[in-house]
CHARMM internal coordinates of N, CA and C (Angstrom, degrees):
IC EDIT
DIST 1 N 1 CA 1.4496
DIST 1 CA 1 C 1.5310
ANGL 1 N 1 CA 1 C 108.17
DIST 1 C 2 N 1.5306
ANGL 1 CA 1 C 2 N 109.95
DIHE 1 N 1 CA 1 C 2 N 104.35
DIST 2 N 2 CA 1.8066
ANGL 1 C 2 N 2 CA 101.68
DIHE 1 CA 1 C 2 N 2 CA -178.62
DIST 2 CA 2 C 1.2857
ANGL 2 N 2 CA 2 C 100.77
DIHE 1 C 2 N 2 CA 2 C -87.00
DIST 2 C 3 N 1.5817
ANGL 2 CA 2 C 3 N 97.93
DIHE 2 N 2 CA 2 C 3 N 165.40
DIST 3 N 3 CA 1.5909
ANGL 2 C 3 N 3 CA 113.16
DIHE 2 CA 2 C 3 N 3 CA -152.61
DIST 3 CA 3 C 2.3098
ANGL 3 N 3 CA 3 C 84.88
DIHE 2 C 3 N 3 CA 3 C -87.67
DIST 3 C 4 N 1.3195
ANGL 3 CA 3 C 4 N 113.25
DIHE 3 N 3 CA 3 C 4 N 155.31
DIST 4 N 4 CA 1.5173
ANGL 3 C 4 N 4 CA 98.47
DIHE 3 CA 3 C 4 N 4 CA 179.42
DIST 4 CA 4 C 1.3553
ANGL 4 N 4 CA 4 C 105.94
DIHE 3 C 4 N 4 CA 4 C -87.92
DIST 4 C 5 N 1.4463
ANGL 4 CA 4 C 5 N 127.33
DIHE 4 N 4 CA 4 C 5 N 159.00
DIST 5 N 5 CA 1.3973
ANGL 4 C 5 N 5 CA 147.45
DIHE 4 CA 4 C 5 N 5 CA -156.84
DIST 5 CA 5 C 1.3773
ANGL 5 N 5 CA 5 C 121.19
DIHE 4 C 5 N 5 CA 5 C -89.05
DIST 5 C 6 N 1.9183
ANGL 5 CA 5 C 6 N 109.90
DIHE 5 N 5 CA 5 C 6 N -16.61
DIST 6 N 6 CA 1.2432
ANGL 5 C 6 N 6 CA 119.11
DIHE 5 CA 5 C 6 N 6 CA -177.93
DIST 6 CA 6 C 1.8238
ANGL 6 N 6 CA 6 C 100.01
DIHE 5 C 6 N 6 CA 6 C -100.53
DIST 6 C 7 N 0.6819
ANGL 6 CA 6 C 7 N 111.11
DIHE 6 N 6 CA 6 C 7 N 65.47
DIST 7 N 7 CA 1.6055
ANGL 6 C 7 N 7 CA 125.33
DIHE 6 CA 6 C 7 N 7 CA 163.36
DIST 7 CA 7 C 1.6290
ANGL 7 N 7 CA 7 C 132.03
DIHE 6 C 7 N 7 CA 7 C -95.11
DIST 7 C 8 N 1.4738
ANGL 7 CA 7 C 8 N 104.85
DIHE 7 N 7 CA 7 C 8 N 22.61
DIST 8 N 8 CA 1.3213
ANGL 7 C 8 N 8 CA 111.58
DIHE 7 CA 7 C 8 N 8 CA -155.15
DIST 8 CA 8 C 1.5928
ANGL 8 N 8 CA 8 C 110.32
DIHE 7 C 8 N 8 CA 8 C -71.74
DIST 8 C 9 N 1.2891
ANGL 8 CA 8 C 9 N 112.24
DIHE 8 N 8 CA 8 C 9 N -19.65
DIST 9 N 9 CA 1.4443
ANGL 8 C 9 N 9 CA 111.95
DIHE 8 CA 8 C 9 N 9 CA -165.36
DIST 9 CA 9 C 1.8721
ANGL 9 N 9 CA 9 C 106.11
DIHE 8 C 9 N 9 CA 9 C -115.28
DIST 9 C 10 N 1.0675
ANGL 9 CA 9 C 10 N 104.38
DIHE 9 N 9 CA 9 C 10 N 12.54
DIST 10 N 10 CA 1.7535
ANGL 9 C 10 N 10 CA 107.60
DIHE 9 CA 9 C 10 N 10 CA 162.91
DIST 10 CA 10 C 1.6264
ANGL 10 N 10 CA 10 C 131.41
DIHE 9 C 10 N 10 CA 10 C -90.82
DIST 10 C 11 N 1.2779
ANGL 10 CA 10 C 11 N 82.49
DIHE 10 N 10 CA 10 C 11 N 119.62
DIST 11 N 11 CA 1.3702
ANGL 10 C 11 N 11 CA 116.18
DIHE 10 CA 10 C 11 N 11 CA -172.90
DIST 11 CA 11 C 1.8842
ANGL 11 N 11 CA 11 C 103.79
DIHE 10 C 11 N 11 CA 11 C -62.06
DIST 11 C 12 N 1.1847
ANGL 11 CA 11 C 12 N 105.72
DIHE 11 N 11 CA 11 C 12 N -54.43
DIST 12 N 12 CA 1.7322
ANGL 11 C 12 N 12 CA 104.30
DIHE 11 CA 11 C 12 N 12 CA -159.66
DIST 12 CA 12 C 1.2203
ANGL 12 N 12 CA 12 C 103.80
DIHE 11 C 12 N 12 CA 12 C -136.36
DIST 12 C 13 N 1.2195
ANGL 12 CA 12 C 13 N 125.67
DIHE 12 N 12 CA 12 C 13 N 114.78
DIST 13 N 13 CA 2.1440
ANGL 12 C 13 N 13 CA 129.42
DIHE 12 CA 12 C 13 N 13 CA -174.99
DIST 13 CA 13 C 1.3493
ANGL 13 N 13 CA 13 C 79.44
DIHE 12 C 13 N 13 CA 13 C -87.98
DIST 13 C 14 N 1.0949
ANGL 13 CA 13 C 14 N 111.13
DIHE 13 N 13 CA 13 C 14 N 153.35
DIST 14 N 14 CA 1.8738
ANGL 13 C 14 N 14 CA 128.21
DIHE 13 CA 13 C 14 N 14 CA 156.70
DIST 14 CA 14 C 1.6936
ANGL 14 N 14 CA 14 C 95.83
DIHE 13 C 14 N 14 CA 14 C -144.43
DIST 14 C 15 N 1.6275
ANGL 14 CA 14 C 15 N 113.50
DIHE 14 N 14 CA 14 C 15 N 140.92
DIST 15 N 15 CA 1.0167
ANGL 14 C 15 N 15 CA 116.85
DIHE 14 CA 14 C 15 N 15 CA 162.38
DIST 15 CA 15 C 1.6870
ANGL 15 N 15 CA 15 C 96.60
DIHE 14 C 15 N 15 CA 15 C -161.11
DIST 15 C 16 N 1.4614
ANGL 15 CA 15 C 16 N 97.10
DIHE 15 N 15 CA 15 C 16 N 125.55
DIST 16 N 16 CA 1.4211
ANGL 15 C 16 N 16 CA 120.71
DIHE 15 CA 15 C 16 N 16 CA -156.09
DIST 16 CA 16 C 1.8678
ANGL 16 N 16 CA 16 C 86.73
DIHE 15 C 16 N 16 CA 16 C -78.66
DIST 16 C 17 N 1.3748
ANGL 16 CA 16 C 17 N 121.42
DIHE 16 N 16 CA 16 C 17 N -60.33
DIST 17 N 17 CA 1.6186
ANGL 16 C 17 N 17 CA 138.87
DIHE 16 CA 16 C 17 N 17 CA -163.70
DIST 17 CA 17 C 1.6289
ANGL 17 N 17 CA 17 C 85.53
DIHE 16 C 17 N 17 CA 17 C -96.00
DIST 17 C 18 N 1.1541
ANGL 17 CA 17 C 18 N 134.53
DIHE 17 N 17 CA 17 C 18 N 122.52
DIST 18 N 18 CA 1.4905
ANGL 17 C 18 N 18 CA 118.72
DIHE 17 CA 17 C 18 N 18 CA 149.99
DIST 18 CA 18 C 1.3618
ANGL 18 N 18 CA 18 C 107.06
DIHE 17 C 18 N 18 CA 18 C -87.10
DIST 18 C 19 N 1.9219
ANGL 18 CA 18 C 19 N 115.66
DIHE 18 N 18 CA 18 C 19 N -30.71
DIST 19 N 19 CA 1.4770
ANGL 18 C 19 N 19 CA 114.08
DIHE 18 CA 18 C 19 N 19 CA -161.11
DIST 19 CA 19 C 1.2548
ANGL 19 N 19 CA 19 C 123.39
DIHE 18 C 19 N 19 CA 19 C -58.93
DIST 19 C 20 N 1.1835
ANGL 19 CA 19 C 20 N 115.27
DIHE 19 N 19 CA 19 C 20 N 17.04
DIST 20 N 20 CA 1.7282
ANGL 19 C 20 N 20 CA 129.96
DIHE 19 CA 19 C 20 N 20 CA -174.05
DIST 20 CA 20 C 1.8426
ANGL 20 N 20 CA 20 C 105.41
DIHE 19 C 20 N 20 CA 20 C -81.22
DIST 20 C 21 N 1.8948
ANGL 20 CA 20 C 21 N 104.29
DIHE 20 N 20 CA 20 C 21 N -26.93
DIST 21 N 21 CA 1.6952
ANGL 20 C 21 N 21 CA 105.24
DIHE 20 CA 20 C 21 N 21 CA -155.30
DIST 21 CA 21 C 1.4399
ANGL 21 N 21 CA 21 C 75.65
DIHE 20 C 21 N 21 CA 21 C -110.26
DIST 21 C 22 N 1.5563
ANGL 21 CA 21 C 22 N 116.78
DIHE 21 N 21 CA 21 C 22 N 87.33
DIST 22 N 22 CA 1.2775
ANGL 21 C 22 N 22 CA 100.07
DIHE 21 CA 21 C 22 N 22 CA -177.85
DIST 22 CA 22 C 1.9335
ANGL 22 N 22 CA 22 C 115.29
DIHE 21 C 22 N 22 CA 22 C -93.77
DIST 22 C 23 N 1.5984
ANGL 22 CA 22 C 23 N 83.89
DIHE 22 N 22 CA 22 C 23 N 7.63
DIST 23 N 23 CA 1.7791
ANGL 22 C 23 N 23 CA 101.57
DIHE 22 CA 22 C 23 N 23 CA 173.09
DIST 23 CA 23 C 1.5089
ANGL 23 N 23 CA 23 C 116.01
DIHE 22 C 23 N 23 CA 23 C -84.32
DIST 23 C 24 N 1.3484
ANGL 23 CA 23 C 24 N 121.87
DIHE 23 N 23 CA 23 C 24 N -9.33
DIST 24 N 24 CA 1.5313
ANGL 23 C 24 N 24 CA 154.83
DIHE 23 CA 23 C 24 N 24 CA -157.06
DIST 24 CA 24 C 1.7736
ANGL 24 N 24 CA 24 C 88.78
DIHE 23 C 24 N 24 CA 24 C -53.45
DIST 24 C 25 N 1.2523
ANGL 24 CA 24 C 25 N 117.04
DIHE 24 N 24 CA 24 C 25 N 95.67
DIST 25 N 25 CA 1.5735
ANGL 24 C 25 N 25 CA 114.16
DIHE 24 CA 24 C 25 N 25 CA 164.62
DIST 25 CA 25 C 1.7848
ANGL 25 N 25 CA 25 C 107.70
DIHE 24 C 25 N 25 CA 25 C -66.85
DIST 25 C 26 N 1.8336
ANGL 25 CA 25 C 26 N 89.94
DIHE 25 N 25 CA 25 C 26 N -69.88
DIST 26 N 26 CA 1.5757
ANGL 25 C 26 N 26 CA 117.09
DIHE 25 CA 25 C 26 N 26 CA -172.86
DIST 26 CA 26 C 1.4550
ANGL 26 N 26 CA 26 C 115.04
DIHE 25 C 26 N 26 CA 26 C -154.43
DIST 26 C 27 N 1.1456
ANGL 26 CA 26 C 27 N 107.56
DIHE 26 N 26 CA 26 C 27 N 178.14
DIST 27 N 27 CA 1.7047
ANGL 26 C 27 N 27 CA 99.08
DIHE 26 CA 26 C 27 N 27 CA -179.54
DIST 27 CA 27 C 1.6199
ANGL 27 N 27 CA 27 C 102.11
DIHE 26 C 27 N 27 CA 27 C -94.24
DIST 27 C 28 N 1.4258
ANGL 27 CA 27 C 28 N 105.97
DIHE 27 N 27 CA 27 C 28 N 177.84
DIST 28 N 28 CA 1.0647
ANGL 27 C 28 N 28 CA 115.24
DIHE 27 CA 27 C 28 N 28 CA -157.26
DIST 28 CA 28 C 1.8529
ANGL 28 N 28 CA 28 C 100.14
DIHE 27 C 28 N 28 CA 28 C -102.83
DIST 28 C 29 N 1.5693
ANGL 28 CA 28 C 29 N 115.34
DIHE 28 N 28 CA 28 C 29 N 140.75
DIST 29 N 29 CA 0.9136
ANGL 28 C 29 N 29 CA 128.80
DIHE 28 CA 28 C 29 N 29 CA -162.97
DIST 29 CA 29 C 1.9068
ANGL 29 N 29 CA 29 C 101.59
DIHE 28 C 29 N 29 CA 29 C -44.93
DIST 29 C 30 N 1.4493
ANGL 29 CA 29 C 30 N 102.93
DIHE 29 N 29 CA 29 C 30 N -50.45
DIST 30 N 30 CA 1.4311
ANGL 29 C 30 N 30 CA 118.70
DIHE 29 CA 29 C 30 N 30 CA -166.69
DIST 30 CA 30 C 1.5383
ANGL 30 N 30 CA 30 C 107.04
DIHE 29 C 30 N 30 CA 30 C -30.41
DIST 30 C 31 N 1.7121
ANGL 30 CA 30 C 31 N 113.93
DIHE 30 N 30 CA 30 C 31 N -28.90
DIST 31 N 31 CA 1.9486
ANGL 30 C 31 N 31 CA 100.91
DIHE 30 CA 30 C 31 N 31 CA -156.19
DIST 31 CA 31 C 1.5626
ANGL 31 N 31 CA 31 C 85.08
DIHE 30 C 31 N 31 CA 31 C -108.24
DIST 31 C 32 N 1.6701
ANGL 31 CA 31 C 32 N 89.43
DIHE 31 N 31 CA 31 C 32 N 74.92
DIST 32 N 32 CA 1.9511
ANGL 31 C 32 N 32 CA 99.26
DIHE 31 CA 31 C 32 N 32 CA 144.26
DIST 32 CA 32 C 1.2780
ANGL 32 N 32 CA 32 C 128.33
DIHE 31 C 32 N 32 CA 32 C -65.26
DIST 32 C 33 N 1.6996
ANGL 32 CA 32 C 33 N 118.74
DIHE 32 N 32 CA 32 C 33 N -27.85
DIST 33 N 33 CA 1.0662
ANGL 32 C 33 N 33 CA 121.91
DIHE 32 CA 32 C 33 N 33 CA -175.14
DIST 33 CA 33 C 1.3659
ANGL 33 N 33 CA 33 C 111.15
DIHE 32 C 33 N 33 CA 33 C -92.07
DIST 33 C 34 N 1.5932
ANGL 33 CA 33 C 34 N 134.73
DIHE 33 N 33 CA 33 C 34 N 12.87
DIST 34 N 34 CA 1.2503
ANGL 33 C 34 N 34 CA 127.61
DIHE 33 CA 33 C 34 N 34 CA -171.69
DIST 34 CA 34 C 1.5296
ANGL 34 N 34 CA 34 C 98.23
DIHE 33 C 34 N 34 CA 34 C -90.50
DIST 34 C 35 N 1.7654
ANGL 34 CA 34 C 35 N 97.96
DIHE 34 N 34 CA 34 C 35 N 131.17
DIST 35 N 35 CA 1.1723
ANGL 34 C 35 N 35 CA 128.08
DIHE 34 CA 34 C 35 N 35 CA 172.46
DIST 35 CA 35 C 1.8498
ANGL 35 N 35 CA 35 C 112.68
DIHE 34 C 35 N 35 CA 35 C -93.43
DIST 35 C 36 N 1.1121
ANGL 35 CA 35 C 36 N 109.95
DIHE 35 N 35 CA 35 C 36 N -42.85
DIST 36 N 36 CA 1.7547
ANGL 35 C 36 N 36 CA 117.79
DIHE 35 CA 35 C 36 N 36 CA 179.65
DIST 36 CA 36 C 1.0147
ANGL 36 N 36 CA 36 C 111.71
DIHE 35 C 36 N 36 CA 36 C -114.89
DIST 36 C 37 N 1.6874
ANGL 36 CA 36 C 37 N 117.94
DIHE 36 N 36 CA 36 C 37 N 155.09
DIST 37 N 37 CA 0.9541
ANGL 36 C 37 N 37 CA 117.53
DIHE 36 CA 36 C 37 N 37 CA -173.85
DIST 37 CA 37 C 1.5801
ANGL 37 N 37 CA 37 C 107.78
DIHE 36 C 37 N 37 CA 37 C -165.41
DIST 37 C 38 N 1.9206
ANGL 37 CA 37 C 38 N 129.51
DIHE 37 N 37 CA 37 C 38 N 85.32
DIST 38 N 38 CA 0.9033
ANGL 37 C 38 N 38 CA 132.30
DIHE 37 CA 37 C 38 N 38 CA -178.65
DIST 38 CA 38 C 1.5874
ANGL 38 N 38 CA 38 C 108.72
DIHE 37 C 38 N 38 CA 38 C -111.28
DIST 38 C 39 N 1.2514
ANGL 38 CA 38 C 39 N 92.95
DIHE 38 N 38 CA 38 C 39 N 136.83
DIST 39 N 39 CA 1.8696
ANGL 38 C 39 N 39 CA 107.45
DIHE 38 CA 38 C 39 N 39 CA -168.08
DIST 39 CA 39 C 2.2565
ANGL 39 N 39 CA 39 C 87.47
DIHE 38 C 39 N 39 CA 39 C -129.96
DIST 39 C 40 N 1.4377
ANGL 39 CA 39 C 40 N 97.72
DIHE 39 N 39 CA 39 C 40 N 138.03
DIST 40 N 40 CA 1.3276
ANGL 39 C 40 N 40 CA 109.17
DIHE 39 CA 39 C 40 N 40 CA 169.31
DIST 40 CA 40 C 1.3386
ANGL 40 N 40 CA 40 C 107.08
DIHE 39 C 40 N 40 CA 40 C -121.79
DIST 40 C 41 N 1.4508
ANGL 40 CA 40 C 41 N 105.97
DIHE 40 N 40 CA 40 C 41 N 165.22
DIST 41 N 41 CA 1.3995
ANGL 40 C 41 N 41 CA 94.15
DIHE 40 CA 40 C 41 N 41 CA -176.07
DIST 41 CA 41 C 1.8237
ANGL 41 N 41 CA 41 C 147.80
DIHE 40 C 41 N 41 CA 41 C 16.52
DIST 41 C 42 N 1.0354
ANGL 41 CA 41 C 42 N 88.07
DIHE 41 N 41 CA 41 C 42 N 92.53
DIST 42 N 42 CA 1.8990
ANGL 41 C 42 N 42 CA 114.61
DIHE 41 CA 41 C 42 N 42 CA -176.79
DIST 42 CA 42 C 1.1301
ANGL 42 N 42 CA 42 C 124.26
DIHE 41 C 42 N 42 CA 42 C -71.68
DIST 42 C 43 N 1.3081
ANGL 42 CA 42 C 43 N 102.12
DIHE 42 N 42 CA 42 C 43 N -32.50
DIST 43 N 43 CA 1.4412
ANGL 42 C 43 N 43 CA 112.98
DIHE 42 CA 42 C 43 N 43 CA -173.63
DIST 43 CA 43 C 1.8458
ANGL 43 N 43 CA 43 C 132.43
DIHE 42 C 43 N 43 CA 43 C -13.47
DIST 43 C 44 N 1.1068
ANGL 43 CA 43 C 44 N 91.96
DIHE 43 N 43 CA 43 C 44 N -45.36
DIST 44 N 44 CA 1.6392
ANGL 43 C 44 N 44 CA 125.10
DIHE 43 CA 43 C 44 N 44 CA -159.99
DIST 44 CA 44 C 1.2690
ANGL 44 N 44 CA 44 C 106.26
DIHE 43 C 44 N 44 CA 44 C -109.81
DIST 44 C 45 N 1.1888
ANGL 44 CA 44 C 45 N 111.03
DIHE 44 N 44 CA 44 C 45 N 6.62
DIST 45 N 45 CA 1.7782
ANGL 44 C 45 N 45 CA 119.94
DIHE 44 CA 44 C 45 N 45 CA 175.96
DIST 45 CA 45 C 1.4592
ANGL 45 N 45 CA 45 C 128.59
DIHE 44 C 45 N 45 CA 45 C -123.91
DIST 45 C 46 N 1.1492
ANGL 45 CA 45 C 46 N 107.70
DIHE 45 N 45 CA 45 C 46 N 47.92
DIST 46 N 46 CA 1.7060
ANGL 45 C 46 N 46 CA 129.05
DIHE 45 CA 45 C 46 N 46 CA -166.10
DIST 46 CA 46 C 1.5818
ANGL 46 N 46 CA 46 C 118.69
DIHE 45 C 46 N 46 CA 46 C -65.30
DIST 46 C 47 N 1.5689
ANGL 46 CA 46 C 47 N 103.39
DIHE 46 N 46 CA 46 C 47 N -10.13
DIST 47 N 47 CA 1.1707
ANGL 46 C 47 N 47 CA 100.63
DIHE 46 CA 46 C 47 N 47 CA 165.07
DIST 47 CA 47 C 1.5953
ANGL 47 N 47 CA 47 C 128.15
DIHE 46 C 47 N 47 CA 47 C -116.79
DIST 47 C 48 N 1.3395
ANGL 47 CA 47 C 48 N 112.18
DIHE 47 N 47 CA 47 C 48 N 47.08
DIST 48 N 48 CA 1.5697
ANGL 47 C 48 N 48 CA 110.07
DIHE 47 CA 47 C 48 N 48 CA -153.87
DIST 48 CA 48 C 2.0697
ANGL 48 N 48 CA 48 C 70.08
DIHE 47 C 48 N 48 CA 48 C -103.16
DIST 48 C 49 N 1.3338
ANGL 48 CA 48 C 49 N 98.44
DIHE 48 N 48 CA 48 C 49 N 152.84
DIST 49 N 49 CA 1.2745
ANGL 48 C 49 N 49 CA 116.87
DIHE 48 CA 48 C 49 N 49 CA 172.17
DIST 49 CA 49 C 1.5067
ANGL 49 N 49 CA 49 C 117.01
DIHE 48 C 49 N 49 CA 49 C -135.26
DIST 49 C 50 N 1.9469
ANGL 49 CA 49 C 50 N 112.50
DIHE 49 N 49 CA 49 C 50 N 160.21
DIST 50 N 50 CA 1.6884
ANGL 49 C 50 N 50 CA 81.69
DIHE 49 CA 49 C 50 N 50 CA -170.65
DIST 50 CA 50 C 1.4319
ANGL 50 N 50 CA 50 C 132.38
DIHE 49 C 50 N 50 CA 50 C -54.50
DIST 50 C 51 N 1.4608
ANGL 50 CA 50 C 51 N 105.24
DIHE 50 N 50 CA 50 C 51 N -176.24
DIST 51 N 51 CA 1.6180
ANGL 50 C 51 N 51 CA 117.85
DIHE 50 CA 50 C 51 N 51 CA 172.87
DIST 51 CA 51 C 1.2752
ANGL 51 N 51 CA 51 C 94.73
DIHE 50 C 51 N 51 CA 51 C -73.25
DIST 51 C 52 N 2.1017
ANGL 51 CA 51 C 52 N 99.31
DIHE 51 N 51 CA 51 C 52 N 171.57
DIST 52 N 52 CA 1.0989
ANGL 51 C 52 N 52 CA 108.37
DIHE 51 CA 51 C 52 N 52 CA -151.79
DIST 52 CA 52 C 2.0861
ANGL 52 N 52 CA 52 C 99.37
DIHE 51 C 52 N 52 CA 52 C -90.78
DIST 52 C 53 N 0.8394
ANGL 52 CA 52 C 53 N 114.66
DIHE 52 N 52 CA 52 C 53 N -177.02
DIST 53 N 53 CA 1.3771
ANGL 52 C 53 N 53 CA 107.73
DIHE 52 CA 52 C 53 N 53 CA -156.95
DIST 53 CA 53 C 2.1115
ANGL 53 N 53 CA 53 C 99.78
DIHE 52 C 53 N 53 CA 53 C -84.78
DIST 53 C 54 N 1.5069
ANGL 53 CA 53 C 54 N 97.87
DIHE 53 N 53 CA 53 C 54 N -4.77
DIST 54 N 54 CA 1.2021
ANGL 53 C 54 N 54 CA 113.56
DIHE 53 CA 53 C 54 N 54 CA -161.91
DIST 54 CA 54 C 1.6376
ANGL 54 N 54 CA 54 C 120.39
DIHE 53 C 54 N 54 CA 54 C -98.49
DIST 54 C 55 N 1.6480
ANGL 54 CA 54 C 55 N 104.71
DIHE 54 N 54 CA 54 C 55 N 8.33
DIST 55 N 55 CA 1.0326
ANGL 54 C 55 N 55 CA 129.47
DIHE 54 CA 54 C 55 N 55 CA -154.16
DIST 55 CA 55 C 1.4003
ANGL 55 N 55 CA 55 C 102.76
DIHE 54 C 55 N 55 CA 55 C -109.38
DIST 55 C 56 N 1.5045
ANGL 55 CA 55 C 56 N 114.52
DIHE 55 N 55 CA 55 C 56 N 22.28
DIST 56 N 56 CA 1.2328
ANGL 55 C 56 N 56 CA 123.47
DIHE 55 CA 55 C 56 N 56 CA 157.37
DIST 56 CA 56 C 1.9432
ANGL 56 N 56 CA 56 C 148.58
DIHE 55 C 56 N 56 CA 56 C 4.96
DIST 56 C 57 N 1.5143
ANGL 56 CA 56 C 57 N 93.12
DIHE 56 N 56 CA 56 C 57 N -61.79
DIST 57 N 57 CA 1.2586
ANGL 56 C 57 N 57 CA 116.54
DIHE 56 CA 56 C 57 N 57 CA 175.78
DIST 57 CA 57 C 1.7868
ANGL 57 N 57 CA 57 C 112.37
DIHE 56 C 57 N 57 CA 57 C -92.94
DIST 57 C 58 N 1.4127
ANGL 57 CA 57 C 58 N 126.02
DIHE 57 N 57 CA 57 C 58 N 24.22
DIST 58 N 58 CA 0.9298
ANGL 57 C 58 N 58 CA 120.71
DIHE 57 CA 57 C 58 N 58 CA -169.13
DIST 58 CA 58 C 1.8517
ANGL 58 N 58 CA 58 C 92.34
DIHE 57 C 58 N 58 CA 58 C -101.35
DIST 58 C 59 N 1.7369
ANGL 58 CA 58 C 59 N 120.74
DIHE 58 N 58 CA 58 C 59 N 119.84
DIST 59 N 59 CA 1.1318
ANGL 58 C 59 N 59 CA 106.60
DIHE 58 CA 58 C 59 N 59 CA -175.86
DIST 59 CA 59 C 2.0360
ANGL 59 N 59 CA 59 C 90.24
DIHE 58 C 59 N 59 CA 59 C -131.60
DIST 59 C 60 N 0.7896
ANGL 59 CA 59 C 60 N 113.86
DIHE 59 N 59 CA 59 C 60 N 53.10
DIST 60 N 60 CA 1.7403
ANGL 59 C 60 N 60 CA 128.29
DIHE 59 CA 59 C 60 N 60 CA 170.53
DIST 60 CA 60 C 1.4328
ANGL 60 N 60 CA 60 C 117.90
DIHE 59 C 60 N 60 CA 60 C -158.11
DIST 60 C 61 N 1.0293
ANGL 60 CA 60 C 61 N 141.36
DIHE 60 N 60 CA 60 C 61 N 114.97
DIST 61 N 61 CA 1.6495
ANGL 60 C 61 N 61 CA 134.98
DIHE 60 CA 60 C 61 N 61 CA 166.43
DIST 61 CA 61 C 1.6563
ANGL 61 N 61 CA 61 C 108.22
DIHE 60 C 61 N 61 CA 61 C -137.09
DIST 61 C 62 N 1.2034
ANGL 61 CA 61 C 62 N 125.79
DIHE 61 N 61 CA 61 C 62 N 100.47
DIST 62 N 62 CA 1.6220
ANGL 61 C 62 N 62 CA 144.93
DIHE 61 CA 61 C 62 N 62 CA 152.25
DIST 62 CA 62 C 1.3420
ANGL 62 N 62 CA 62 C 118.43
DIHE 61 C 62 N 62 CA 62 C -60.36
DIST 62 C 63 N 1.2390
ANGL 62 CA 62 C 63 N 132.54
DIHE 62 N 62 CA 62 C 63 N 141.53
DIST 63 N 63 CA 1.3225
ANGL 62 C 63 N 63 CA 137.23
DIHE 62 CA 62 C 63 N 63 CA -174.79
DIST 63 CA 63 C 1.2017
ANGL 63 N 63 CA 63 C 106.75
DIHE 62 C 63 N 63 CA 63 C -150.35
DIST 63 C 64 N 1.6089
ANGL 63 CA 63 C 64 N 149.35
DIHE 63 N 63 CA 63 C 64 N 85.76
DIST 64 N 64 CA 1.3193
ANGL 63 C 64 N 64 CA 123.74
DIHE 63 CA 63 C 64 N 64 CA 174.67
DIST 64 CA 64 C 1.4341
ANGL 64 N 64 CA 64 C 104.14
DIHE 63 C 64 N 64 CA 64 C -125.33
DIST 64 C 65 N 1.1729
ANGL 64 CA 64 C 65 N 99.60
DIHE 64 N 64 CA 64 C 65 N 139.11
DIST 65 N 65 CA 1.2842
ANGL 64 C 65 N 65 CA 125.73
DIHE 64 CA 64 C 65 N 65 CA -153.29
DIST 65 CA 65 C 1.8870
ANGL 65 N 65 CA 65 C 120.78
DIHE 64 C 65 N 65 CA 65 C -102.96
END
COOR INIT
IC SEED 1 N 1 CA 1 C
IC BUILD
């Protein structure tokens, strides 16, 4: 399930399950403006790679695993 591309104006991703996007390369260039960023359980997501280099304003990232 890819994440959609018009995300330009989000402030805060939350995703409680990520293991659902189990197609999940990386996020998409568009969320320049993402500030947060909590992901639970990974497990099942072996191919997520970093964010995009453009993701600037992101000053929170959670991971629990």
């Amino acid at each position: 399930m890819p994440l959609s591309y018009k995300l330009d104006c989000f402030e805060s991703l939350t995703s409680f399950d990520i293991s659902s996007y189990l197609n999940l390369i990386s996020l998409p260039n568009e969320l320049k403006n993402l500030i947060s960023l909590n992901i639970f359980n990974t497990i099942k997501c072996s191919s997520l790679r970093p964010f995009p280099n453009k993701v600037n304003n992101l000053i929170g990232l959670t991971i629990i695993d």
